[in-house]
N, C-alpha and C positions, 0 to 999 in steps of 0.2 A: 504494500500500500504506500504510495508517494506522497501523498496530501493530504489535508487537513478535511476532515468530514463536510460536507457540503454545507453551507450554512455560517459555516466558524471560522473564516478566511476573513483578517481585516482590508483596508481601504485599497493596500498595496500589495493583496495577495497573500500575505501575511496570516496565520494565524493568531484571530486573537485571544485573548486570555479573559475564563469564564469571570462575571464578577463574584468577588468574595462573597459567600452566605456572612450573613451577619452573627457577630458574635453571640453566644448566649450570655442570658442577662444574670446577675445575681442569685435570683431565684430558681432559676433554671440550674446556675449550678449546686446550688444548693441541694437542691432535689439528686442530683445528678453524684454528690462527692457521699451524701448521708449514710450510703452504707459501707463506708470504709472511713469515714473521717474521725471514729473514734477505736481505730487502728494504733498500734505502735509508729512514730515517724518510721523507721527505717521500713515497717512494712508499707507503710503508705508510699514509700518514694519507692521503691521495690513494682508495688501497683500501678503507680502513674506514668514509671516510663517503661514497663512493659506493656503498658496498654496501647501507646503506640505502634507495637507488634503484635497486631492481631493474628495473623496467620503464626506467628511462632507460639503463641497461645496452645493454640489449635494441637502444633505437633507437639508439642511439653506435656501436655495432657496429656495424648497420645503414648508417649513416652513412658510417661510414669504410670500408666495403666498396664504396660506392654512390661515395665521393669519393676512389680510391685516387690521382689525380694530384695532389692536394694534398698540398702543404707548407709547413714554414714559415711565414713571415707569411701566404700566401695561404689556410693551412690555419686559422689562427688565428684568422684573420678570420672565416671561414665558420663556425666554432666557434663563436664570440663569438655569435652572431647566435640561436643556437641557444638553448632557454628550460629549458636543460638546471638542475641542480645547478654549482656551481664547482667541485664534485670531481668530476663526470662530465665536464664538459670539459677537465680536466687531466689525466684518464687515457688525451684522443685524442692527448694526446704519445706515447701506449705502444700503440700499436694491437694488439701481442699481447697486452698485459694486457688488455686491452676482451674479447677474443677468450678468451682463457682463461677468465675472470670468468663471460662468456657461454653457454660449453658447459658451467658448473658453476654455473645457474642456482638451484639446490638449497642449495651449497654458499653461492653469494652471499647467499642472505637469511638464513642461517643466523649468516652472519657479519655480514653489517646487524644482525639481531637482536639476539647478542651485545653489538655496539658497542654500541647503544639504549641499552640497560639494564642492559650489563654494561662498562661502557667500562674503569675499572679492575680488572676482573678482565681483561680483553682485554686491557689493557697489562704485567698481571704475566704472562700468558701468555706474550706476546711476549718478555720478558725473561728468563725461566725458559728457553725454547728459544734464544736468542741464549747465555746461559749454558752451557749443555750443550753447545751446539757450539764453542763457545771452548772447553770444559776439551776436548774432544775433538780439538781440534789444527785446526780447520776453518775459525771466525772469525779474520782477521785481518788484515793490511794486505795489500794488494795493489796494481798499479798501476791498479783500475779503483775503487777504495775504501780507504775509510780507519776504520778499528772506531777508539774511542775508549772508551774504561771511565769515566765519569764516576761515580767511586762507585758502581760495580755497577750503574750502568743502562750499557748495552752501545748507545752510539749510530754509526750507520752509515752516512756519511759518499761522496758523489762527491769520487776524488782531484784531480778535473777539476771544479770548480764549474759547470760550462756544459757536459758532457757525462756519461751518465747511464748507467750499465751494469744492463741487469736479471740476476739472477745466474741460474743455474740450477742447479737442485741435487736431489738427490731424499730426502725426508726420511726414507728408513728407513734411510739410511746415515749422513747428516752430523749427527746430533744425537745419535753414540755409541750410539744401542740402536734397534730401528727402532719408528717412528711410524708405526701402519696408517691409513691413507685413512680421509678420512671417509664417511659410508656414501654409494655412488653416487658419489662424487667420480672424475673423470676426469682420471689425471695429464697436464699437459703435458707434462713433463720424460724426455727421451730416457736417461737416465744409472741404473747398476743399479751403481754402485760410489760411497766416499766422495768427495767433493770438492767446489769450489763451480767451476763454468766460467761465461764469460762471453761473450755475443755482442758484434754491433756496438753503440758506443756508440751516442747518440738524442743529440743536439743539441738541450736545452731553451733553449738564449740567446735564440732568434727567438720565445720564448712569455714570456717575462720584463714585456713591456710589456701582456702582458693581466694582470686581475686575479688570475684561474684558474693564472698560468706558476706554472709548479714553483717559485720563490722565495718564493709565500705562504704555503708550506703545511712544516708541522712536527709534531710529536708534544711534549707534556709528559709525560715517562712518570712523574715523582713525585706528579703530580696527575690523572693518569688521563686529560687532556684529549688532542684534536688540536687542531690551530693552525694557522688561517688567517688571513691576513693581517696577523701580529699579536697576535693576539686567539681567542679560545679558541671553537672551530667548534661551530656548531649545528645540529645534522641537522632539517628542518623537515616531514618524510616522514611520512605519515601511513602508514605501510605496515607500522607494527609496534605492540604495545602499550606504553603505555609502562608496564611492570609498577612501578615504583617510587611512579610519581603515584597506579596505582592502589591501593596499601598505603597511600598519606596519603589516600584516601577522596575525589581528585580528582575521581573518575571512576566513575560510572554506568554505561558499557556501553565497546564497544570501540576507542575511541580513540585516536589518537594525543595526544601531547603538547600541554599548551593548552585541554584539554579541549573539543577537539574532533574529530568522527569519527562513529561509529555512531551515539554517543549524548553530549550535551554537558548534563548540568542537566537546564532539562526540556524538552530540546528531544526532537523524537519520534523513531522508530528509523526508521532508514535509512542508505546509504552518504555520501549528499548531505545539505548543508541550506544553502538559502540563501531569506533573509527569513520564517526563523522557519516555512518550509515544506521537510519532508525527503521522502527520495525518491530512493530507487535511482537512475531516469531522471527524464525531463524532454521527452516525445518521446525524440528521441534523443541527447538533453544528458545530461550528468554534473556537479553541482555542483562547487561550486569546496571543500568539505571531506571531500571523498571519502579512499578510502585512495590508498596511493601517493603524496601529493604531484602535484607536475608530472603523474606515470606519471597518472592519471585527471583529466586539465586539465580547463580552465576549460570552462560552460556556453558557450561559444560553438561549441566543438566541434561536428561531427556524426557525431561516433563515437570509439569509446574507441581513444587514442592506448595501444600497447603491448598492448593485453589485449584489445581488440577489429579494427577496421582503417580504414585511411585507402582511401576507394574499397571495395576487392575485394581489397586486398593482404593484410590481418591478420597474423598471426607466419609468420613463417618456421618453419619444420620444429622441434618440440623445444624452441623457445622457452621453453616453462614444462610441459613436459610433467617436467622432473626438478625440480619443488618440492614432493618427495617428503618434506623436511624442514624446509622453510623458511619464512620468516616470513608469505609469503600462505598457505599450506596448511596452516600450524598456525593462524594467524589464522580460518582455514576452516571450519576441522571440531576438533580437540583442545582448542582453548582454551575451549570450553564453548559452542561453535554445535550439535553432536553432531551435526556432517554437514549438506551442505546440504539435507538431506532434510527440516532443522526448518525451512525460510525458509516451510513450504509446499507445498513439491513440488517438484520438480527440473524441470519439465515448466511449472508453473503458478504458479511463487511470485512472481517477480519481473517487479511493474507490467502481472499480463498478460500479459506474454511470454514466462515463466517461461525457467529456464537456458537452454530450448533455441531460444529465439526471443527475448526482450527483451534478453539477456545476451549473444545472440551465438553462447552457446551450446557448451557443453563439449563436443557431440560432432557440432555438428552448427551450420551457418549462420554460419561465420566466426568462430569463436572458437580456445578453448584446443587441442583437437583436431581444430576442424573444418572445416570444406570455404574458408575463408576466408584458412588459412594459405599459405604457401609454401615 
């Protein structure tokens, strides 16, 4: 495919670049952080820039479904090896968090999204509901945690530095007035009265010697930042737009951060570009500036890891059938693709094979809904 979908060509032939959807508002993320926002910091930053990799989600899960006799160092190891994100292999210390994250695929890139480009509103978020449930009698010291007020940022603390409680809680009680789901969100939490309970701890000591262990990672909430290692964490995920770069005029079409992605300069439209040639496919390759990051690897592949399959295997059941509001399905159709009906045809736009044959196929040949998954 050589050009820009019919329709989305500017003045000079030019592809032009969709306009930004508007930010969400306060509330919106409010609703949107509540059932993680009275999390540990490091689990929460853990959260927030793995959610930018939806599709590595996806396989983590998978993963840890596929390796339940692992632990510990032996698990860690196996982890290590994996060409995940450092926030995606820090979340297989949490195997229900993977699991949760997973069945609220919708909800996860909604909240990758968010961080992208809204990272300090996402952190005032998180602070405003940490707020509320302290004046509401709910945050507070416990023997699995330790709340700290650091001048009205409200940090969340293991009492146990080497062992890790995830809380549970259900947000229309514990934050004093109730907090509806976000749309399609699917609660984990067993609990229809206030409080915060807690299960067995998780043992992070034995993850301490990877880069990834729970020790590198933290939250700057005055500065909007997460913190890995140190040093203030960079999501390198092509899977979302970066709205802010493209208000300083970075960005020509829909890219990730770097100005690169659908369209970089004058490079030409497509998912991929490598050597100045772009291109949905490649046979059956996917370049290495595709969306997703990692989720759409390297051209060595021979088939789309997460979104396509390995063999005959593809998704598992549901996998991305709830990104009913998230960052690949608004990246899709809302942010100014007007469906993928403009690539072409749904049938015939892409390389040839259009959706239902080069792509895998939405409904049909191993794709998002079809005969490929499991």
């Amino acid at each position: 495919m050589e050009g820009p979908p019919p329709g989305m060509e500017g003045p000079q032939g030019q592809m032009a670049g969709p306009p930004p959807s508007a930010p969400l508002s306060p509330e919106q993320l409010q609703q949107l952080v509540a059932p993680i926002a009275l999390y540990p910091d490091s689990l929460v930053a853990q959260i927030l820039a793995a959610a930018t990799y939806p599709t590595q989600i996806v396989e983590a899960e998978r993963f840890m479904r596929e390796n339940q006799g692992l632990t510990g160092q032996a698990l860690g190891q196996a982890v290590d090896q994996q060409d995940w994100d450092p926030s995606v292999k820090a979340l297989t210390q949490f195997p229900s968090v993977l699991t949760d994250m997973d069945n609220n695929l919708s909800w996860t890139s909604e909240l990758g999204d968010a961080n992208y480009n809204q990272p300090q509103d996402v952190m005032n978020a998180i602070q405003y509901m940490r707020a509320k449930a302290q004046q509401a009698g709910q945050l507070q010291d416990t023997p699995q945690e330790t709340v700290l007020d650091d001048g009205g940022d409200y940090e969340i603390e293991p009492a146990d530095p080497d062992v890790v409680y995830v809380p549970v809680y259900n947000p229309e009680y514990v934050y004093g007035y109730p907090v509806p789901l976000w749309p399609g969100f699917d609660p984990w939490w067993g609990m229809d009265e206030p409080g915060i309970s807690f299960g067995i701890g998780i043992g992070v000591a034995p993850f301490f010697g990877f880069g990834w262990g729970w020790n590198n990672w933290g939250c700057g909430w005055r500065d909007g930042d997460l913190m890995y290692g140190g040093q203030r964490y960079f999501s390198r995920s092509h899977a979302f737009y970066d709205r802010r770069a493209f208000m300083r005029g970075n960005y020509r079409g829909f890219g990730g951060r770097g100005g690169r992605g659908f369209v970089g300069g004058n490079r030409s439209w497509g998912f991929a570009n490598r050597g100045g040639r772009a291109g949905v496919f490649r046979g059956n390759r996917v370049g290495r500036a595709g969306m997703g990051g990692n989720a759409f690897h390297s051209g060595a592949r021979n088939a789309l890891r997460g979104f396509g399959a390995r063999g005959n295997t593809g998704l598992r059941s549901g996998a991305f059938s709830g990104f009913g509001r998230g960052g690949f399905s608004r990246g899709f159709s809302s942010r100014g693709m007007s469906s993928f009906h403009s690539f072409g045809g749904m049938r015939g736009g892409f390389g040839g094979g259009g959706m239902r044959g080069g792509f895998g196929g939405f409904h049909g040949g191993g794709g998002f809904h079809g005969g490929g998954r499991r």
